[in-house]
TORKOL-4160 file (C-alpha; in steps of 0.2 Angstrom, whole numbers, padded with zeros to 4 digits, m for minus):
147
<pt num="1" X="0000" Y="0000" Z="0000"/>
<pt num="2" X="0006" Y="0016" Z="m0006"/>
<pt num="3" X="0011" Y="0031" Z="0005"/>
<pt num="4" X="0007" Y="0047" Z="0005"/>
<pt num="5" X="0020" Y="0062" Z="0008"/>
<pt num="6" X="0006" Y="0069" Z="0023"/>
<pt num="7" X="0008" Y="0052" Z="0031"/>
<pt num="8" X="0027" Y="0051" Z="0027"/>
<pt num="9" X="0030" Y="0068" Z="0037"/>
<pt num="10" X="0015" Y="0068" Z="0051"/>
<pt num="11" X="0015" Y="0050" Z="0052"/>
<pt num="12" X="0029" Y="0039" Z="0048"/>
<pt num="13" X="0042" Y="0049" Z="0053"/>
<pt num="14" X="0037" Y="0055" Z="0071"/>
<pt num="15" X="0031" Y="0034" Z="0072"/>
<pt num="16" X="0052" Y="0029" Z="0067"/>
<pt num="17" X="0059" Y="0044" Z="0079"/>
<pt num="18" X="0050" Y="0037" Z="0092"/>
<pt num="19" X="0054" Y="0018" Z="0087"/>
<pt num="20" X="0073" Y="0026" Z="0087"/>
<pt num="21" X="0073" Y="0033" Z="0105"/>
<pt num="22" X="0064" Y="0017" Z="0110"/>
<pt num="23" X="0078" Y="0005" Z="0105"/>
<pt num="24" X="0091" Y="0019" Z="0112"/>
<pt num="25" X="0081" Y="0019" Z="0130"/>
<pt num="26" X="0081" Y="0001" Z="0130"/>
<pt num="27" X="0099" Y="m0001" Z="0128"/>
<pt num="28" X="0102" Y="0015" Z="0140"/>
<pt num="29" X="0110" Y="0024" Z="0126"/>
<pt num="30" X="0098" Y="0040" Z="0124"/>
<pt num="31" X="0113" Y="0051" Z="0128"/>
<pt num="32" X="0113" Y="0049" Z="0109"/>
<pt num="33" X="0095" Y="0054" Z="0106"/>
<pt num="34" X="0101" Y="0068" Z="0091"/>
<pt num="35" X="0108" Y="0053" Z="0081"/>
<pt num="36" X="0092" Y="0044" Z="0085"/>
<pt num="37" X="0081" Y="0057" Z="0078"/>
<pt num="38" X="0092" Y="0056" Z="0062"/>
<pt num="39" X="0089" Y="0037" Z="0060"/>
<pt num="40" X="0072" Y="0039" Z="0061"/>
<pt num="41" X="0070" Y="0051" Z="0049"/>
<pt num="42" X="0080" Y="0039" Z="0036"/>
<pt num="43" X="0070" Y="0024" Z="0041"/>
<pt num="44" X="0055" Y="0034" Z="0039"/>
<pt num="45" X="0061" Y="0037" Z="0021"/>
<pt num="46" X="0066" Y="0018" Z="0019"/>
<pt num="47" X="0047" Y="0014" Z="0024"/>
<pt num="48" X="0040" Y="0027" Z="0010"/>
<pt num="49" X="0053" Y="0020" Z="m0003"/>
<pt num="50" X="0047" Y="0002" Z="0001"/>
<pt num="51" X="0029" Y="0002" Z="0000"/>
<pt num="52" X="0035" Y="0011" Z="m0018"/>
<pt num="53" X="0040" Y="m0008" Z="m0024"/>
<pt num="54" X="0025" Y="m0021" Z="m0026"/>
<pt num="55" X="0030" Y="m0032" Z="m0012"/>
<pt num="56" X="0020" Y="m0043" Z="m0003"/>
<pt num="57" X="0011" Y="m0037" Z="0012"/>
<pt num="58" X="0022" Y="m0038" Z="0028"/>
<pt num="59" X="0038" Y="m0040" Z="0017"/>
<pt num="60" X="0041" Y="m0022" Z="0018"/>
<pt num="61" X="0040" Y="m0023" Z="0038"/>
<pt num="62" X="0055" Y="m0039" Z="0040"/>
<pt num="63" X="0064" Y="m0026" Z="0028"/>
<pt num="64" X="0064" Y="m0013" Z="0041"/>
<pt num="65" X="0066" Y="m0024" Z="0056"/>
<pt num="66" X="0083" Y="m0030" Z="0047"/>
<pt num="67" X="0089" Y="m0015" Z="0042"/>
<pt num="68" X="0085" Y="m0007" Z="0058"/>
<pt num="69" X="0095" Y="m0018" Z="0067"/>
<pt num="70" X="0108" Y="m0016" Z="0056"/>
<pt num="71" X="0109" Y="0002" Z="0059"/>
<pt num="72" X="0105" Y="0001" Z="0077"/>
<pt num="73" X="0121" Y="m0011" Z="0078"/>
<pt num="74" X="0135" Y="m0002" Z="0066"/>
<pt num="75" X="0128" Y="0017" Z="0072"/>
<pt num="76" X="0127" Y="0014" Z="0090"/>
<pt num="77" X="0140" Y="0001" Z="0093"/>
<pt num="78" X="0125" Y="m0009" Z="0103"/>
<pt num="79" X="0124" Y="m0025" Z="0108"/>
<pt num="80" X="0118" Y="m0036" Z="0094"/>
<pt num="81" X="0108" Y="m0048" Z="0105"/>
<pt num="82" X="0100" Y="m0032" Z="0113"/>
<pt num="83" X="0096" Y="m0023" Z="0097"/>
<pt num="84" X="0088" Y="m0037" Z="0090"/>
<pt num="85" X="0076" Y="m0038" Z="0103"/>
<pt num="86" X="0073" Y="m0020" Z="0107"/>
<pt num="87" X="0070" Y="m0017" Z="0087"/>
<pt num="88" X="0057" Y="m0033" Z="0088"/>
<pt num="89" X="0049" Y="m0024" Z="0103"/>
<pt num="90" X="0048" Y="m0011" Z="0098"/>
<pt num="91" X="0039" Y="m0015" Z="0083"/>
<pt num="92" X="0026" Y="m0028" Z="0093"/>
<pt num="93" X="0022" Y="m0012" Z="0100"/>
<pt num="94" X="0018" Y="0000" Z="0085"/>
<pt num="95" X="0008" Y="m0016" Z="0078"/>
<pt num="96" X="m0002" Y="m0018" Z="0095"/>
<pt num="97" X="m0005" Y="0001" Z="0094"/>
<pt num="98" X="m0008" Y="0000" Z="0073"/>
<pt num="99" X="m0020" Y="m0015" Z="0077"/>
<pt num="100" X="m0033" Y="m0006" Z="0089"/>
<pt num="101" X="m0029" Y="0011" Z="0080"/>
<pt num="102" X="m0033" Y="0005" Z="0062"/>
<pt num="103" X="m0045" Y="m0010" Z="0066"/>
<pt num="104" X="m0053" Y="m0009" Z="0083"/>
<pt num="105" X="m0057" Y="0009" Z="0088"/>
<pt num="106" X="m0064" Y="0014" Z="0068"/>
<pt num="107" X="m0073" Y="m0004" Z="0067"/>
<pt num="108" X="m0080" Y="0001" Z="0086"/>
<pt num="109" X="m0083" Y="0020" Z="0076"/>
<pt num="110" X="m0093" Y="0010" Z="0057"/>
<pt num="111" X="m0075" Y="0018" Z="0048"/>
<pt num="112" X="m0067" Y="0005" Z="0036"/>
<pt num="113" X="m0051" Y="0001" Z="0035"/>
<pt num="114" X="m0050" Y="0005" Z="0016"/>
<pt num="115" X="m0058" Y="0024" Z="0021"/>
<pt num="116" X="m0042" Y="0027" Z="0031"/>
<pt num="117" X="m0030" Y="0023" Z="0019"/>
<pt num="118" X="m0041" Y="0032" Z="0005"/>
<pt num="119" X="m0040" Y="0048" Z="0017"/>
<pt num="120" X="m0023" Y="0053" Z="0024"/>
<pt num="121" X="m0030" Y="0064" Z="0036"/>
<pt num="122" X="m0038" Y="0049" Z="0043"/>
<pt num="123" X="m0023" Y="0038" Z="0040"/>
<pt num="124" X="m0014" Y="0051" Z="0048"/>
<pt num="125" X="m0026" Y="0054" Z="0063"/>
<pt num="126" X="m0028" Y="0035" Z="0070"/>
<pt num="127" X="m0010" Y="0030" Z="0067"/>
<pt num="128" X="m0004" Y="0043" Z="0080"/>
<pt num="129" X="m0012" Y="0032" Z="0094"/>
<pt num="130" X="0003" Y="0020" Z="0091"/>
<pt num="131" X="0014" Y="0034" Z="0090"/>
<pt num="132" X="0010" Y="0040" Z="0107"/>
<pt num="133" X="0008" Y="0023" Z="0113"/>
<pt num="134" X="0028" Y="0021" Z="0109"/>
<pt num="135" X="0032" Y="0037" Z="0117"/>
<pt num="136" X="0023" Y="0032" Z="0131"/>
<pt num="137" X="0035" Y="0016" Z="0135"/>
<pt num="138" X="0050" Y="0024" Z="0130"/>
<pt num="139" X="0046" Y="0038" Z="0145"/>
<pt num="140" X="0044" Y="0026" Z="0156"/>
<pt num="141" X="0057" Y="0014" Z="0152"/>
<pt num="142" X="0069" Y="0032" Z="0151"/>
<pt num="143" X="0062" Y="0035" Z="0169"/>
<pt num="144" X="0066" Y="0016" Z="0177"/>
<pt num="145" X="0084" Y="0017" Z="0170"/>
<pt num="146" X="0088" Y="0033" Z="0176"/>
<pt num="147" X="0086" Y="0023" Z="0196"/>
């Protein structure tokens, strides 16, 4: 499914930022949060330039999980054993926030699934809940470590 430029920038971007400082909390390592926002921003565009190629559905998503780890690991020096799991974690949570945000609440609301990703406003508007939902964990994981 092809994305839009609105989603890429109010969307997808803020949704990778926040996956990026996630993996760097869980690893202790947001004292590089400025490099963080960075590799959001490029994963963010390696999302929009995937759902460019007809690939089949979740493909695009193993793509990300791989390359972020790869990033993760050679940018941050991280553990690799860490980094795997914070990056799968992290995205069991965005899916967990993507399932009720897209399928549960507009269902609960009569809005199809195909109306928000006709409508980028819409696309845009229920795809923050996981956005938030990330932010969320990663301020409260930031607040444990700092004990």
């Amino acid at each position: 499914m092809e994305m839009t430029l609105p989603v890429l920038f109010f969307l997808s971007i803020p949704e990778m930022i926040a996956l990026s400082l996630f993996v760097l909390a869980l690893n202790k390592s947001l004292n590089y949060w400025k490099k963080g926002v960075i590799v959001g921003v490029f994963l963010a565009l390696t999302v929009y330039c995937l759902r460019l190629i007809p690939i089949t559905f979740g493909v695009h998503t193993l793509i990300l999980i791989s390359l972020s780890v790869t990033i993760f690991f050679i940018v941050f020096n991280l553990n690799l054993i860490k980094t795997i799991l914070s990056v799968l974690l992290g995205q069991l949570i965005i899916i967990i926030g993507e399932f009720f945000s897209i399928v549960i609440i507009p269902n609960r609301l009569g809005i199809s699934n195909e109306d928000i990703f006709e409508n980028s406003v819409l696309w845009i508007t229920f795809g923050w809940f996981s956005v938030i939902l990330v932010i969320i964990v990663t301020f409260i994981i930031y607040k444990f470590t700092l004990r």
